[in-house]
Each structure stands twice: as structure tokens, then as C-alpha cells.
Backbone as a ProteinNet text record, in pm:
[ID]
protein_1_A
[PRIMARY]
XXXXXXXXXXXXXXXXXXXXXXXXXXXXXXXXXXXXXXXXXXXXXXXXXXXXXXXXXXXXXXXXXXXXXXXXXXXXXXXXXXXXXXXXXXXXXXXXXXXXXXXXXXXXXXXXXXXXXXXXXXXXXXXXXXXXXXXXXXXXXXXXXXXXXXXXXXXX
[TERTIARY]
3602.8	3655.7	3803.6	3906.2	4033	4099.2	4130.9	4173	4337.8	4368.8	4532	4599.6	4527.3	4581.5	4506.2	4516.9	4413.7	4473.9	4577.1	4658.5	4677.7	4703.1	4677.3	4545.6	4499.4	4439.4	4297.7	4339.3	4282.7	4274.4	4202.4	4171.7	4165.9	4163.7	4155.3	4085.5	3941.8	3906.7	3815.1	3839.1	3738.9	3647.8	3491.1	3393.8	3327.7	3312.2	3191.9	3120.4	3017.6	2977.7	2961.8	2877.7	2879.9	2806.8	2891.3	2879.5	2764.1	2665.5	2500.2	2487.9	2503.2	2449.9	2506.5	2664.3	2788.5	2705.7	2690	2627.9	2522.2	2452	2271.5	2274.4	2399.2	2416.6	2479.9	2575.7	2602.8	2488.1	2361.1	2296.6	2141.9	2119.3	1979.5	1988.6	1939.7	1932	1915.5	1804.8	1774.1	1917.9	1976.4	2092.8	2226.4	2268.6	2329.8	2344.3	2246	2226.8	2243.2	2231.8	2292.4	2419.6	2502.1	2654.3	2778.2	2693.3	2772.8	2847.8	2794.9	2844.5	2926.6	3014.7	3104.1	3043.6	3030.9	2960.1	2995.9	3112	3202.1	3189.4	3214.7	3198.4	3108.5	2973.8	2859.8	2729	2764.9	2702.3	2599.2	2477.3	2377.1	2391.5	2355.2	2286.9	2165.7	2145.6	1973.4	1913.9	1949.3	1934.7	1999.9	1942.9	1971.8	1919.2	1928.1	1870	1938.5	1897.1	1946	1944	1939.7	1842.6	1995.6	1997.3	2152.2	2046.8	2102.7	2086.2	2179.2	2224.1	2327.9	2244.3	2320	2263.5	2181.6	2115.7	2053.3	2119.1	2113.5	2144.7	2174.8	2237.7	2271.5	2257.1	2254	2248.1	2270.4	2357.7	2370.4	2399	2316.3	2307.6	2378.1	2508.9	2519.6	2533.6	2592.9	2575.1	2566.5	2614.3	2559.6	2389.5	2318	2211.7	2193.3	2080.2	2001.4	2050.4	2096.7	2143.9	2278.2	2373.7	2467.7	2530.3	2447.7	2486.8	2580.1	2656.5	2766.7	2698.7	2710	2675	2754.1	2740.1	2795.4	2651.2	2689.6	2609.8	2725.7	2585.4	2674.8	2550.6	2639.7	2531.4	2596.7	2525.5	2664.9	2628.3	2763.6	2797	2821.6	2825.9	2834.2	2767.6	2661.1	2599.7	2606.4	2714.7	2688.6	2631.7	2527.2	2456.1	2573.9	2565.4	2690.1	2844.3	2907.7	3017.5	3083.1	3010.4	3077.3	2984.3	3033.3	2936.3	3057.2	3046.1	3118.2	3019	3065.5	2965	3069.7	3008.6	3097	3052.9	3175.4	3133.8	3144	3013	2994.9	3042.8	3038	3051.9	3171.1	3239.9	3415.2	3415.8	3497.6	3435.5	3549.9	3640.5	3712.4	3649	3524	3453.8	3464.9	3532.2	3528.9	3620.8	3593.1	3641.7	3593.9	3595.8	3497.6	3501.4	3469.2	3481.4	3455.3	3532.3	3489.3	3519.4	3410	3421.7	3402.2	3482.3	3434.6	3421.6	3324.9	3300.7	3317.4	3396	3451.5	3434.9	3292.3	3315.2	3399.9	3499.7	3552.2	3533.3	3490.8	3455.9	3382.2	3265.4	3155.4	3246.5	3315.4	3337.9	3401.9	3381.1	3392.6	3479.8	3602.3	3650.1	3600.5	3653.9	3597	3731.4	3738.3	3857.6	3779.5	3862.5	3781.5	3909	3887.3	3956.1	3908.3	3941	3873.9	3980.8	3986.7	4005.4	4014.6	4122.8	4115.9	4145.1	4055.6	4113.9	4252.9	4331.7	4447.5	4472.2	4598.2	4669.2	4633.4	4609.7	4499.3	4452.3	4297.1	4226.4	4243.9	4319.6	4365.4	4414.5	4489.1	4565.3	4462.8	4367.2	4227.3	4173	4125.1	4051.5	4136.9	4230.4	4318.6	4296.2	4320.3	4327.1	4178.1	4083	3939.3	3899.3	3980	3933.3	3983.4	4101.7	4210.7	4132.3	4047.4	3983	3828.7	3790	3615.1	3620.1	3674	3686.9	3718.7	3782.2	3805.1	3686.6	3686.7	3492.7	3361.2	3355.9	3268	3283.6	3368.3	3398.7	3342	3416.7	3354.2	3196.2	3092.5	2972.1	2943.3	2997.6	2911.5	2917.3	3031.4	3041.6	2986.2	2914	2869.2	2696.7	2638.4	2531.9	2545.3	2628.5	2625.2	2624.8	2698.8	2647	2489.7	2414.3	2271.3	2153.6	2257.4	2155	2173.5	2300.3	2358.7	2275.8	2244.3	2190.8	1976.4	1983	1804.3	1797.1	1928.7	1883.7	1869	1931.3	1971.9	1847.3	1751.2	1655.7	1531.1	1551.6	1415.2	1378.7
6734.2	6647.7	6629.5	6638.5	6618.9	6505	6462.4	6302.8	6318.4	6279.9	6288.9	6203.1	6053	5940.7	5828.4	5778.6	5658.2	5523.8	5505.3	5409.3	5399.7	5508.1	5545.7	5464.6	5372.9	5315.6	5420.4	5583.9	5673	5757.8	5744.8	5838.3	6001.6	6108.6	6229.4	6341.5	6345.1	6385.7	6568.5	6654.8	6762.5	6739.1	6768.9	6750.7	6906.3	6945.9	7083.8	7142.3	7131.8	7124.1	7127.2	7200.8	7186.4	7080.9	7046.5	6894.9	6831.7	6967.9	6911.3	6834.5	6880.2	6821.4	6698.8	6726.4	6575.6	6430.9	6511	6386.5	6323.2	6418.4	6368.3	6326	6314.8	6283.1	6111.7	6065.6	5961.9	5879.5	5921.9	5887.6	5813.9	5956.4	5949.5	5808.6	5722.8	5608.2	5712.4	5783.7	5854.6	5935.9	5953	6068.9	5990.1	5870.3	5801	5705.1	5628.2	5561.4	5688.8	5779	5859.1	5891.6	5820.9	5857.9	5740.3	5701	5561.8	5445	5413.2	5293.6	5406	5366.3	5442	5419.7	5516.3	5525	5407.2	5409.8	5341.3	5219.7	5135.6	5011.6	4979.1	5024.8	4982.4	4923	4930.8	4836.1	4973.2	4909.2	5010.1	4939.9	5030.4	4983.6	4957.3	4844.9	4742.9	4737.9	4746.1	4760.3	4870.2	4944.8	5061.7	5058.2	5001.2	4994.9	5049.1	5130.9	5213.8	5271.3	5196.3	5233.7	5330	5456.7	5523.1	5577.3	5527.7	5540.9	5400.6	5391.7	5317.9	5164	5120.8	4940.5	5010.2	5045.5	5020.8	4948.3	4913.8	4761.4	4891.7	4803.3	4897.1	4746.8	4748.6	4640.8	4739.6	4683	4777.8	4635	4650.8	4522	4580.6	4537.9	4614.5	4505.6	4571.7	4501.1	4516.5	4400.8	4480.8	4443.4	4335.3	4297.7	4151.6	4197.7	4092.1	3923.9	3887.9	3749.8	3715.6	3847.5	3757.5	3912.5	3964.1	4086.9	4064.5	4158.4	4173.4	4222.8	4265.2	4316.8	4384	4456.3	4521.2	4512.5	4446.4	4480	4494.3	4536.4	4567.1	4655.8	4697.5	4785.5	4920	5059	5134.5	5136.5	5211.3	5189.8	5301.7	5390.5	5555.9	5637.8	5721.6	5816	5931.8	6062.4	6224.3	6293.3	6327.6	6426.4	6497.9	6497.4	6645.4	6585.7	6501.6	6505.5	6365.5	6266.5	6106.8	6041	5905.8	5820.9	5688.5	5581.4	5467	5332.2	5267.4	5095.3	5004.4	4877.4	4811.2	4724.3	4612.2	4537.7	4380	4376.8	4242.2	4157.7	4198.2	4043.9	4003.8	4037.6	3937.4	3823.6	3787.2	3615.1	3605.4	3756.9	3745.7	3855	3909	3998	4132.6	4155.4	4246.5	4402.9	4502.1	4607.9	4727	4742.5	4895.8	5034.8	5094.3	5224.2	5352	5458.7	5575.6	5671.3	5764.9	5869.5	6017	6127.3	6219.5	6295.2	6438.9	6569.3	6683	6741.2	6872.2	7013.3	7052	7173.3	7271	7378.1	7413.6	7539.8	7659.7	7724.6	7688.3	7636	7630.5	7481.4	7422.3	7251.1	7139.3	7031.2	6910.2	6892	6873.4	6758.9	6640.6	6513.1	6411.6	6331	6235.1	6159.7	6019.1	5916.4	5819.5	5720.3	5588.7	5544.6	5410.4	5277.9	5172.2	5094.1	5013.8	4912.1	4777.9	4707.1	4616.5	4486.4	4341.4	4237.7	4158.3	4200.7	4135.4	4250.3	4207.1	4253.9	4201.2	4125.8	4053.9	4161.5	4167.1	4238.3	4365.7	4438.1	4575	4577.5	4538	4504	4510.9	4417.1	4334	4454.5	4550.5	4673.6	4797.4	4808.5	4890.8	4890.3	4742.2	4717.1	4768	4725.5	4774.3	4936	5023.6	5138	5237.9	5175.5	5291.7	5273.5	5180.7	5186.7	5244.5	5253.4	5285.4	5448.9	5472.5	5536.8	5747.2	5722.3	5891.4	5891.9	5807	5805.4	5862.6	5793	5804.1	5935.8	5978	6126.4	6235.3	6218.4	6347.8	6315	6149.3	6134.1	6223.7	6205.2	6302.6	6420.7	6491.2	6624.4	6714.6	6613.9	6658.8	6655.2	6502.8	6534.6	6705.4	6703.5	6815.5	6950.2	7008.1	7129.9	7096.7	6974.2	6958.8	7001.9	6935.6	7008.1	7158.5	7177.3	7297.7	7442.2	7365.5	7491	7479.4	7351.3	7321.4	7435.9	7404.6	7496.9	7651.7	7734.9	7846.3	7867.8	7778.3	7844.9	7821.9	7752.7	7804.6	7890.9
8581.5	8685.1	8659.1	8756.7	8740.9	8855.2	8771	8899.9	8854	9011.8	9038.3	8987.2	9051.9	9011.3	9004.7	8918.4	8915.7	8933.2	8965	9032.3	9156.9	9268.5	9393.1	9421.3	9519.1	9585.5	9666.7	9641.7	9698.5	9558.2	9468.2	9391.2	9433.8	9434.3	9478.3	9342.4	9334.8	9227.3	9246.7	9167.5	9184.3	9085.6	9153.6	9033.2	9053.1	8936.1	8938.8	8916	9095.7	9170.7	9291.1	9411.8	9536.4	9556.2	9690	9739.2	9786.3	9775.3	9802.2	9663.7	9532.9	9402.5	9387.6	9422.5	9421.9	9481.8	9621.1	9709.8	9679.4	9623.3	9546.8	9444.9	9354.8	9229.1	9314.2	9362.7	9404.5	9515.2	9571.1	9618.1	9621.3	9484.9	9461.4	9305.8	9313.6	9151.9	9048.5	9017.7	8926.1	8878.2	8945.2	8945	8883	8958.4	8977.1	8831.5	8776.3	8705.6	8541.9	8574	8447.2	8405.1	8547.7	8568.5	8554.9	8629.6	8688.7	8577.1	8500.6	8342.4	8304.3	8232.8	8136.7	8017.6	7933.2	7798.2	7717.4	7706	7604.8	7615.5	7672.7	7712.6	7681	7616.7	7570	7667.6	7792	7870.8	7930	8004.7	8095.6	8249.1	8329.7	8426.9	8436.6	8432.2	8463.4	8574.9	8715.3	8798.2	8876	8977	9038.4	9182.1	9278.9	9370.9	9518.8	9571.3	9653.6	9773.7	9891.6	10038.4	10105.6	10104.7	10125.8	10286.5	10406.1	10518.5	10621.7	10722.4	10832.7	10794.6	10738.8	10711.5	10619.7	10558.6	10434.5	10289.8	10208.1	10079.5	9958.3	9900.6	9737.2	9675.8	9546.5	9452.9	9302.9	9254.1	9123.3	8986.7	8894	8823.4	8716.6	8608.5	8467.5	8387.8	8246.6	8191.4	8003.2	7922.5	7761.7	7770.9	7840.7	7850.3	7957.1	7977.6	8094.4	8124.7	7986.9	7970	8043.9	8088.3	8140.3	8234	8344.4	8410.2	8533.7	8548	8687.2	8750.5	8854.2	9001.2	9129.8	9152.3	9358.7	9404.4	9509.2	9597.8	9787.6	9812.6	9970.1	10051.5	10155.8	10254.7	10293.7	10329.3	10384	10568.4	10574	10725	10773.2	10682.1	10735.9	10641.5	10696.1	10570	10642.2	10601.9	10656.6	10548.5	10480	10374.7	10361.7	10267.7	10165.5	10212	10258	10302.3	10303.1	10366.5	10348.1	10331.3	10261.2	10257.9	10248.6	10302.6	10343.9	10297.1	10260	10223.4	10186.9	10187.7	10209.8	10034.8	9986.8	9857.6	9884.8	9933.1	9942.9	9842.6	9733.8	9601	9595.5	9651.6	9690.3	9736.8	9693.4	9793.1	9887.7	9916.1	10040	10115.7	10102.4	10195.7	10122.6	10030.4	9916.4	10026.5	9933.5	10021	10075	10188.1	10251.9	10170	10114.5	10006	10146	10096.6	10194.3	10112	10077.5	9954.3	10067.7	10031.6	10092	10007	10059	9939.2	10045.3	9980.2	10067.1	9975.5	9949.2	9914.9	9898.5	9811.3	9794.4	9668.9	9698.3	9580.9	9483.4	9526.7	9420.5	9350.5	9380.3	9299.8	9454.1	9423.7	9559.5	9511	9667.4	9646.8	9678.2	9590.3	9562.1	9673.7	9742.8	9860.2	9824.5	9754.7	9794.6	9847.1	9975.3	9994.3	10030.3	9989.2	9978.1	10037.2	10138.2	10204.3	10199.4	10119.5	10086.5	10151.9	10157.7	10229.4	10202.8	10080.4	10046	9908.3	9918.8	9815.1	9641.5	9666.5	9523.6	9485.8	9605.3	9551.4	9511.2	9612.8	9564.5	9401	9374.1	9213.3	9117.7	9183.7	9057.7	9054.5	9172.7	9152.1	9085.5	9109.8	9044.5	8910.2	8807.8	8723.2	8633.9	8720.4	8693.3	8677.7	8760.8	8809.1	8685	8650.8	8542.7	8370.4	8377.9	8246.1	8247.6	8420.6	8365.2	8432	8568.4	8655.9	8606.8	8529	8471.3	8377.7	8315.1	8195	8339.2	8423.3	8505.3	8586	8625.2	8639.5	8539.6	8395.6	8341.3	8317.1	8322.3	8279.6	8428.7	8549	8624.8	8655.1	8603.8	8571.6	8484.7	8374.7	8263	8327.4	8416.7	8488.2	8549.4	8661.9	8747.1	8675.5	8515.7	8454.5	8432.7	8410.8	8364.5	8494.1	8611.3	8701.7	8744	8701.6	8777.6	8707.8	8557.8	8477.6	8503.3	8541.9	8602.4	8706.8	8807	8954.9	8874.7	8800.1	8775.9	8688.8	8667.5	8587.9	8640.5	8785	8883.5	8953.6
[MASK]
++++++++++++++++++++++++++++++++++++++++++++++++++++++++++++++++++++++++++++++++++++++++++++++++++++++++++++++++++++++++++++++++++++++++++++++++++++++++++++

């Protein structure tokens, strides 16, 4: 995975993989929950919950343990298989910010477009600040998923 900038408000990342595995890797819990925490940080995801269809709920619980866990939750608002997926982050207490990720196939690896929408300038900053410490970890954990499935498909 190679990310441009992780200060840019629009991350711009290649992962590799075609954007059928990309999309199923960000969609499916099973997939997702192997990717998503950054190793390091010590923490898991405890919850994984995932209805990826127009108004369907996400809830994602983390955490070092059960006694004192963070959360996103939200709903999405646009789902295209292999290509976009849009939701929104409810847990703001200014309405949080709309996310819009795209995957654009490209020689056997995606591009990764993500662009998130923020209600104030606060928040943009606060997420910024968040994104440049977990955000490149979470890239190569799902790049490193995508050779695991990539070498499953090649041996069915």
C-alpha cells in the first residue's frame, strides 16, 4: 500500500489487489476486522457489525478491552460493489463526517480515493490528527490481508 499523503483530507492510497478483493475486504466483518485496528496500539476490534447496503448501520466497537471501548457507528448512503462505498459517522456530536472511498482497478492493484466531509474545521484537524498515527498501519494490515487471499484464490 502506498499513501500520498496522510495529511491531505483525501488520502489517495494503492492497495494490491483488484478491487473485487479491496471492496470485500472493506465490506465483509470477517475480512474487515483482520484489517481494520492497527497492530500496534495494542487494541482489537470487539465488535464488528456490518449491514453494507443504502441505509443499512455499521457499528464498530475497539478497544484494549471491554471495560472502557470507543466506537463509529453510522449508516451508508451509497453502496456500488467493487467501486464506492459512502457512510456517514454518526458519533460526532456535530453530526460527524460523510466518508466516500473509491476503488478503481488498475493493473491487477486499486486505487484507494477516500474523501470525508467535514462539519467544521475542528473536526477536520481532530481527524487529521487521528488518521496520521493509525491510517498507513491499517493500509499495509490490509495489504498483507489481500496477498492472504490473493494466494487462497490461486490455489483453488
Amino acid at each position: 500500500m502506498q499513501i500520498r499523503s496522510t495529511r491531505d483530507p483525501r488520502p489517495l492510497a494503492s492497495a494490491d489487489g483488484p478491487a473485487r478483493l479491496v471492496f470485500e475486504a472493506w465490506t465483509q466483518p470477517e475480512l474487515f476486522r483482520q484489517w481494520w485496528v492497527p497492530k500496534s496500539m495494542g487494541m482489537s476490534l470487539l465488535s464488528c457489525e456490518m449491514d453494507v447496503r443504502v441505509g443499512g448501520r455499521y457499528r464498530l466497537v475497539f478497544g484494549h478491552d471491554a471495560s472502557n471501548p470507543d466506537e463509529f457507528f453510522g449508516r451508508y448512503i451509497e453502496v456500488t460493489p467493487h467501486s464506492r462505498l459512502v457512510w456517514t459517522n454518526d458519533e460526532g456530536a456535530d453530526g460527524g463526517a460523510v466518508t466516500t472511498v473509491t476503488f478503481e482497478e488498475q493493473g491487477g492493484k486499486t486505487l484507494l480515493v477516500m474523501h470525508e466531509l467535514y462539519p467544521s474545521k475542528e473536526a477536520l484537524d481532530g481527524s487529521i490528527e487521528g488518521m496520521e498515527g493509525g491510517m498507513p498501519e491499517q493500509f499495509e494490515q490490509l495489504d498483507e490481508l489481500l496477498v492472504t487471499l490473493g494466494a487462497s484464490l490461486g490455489r483453488s
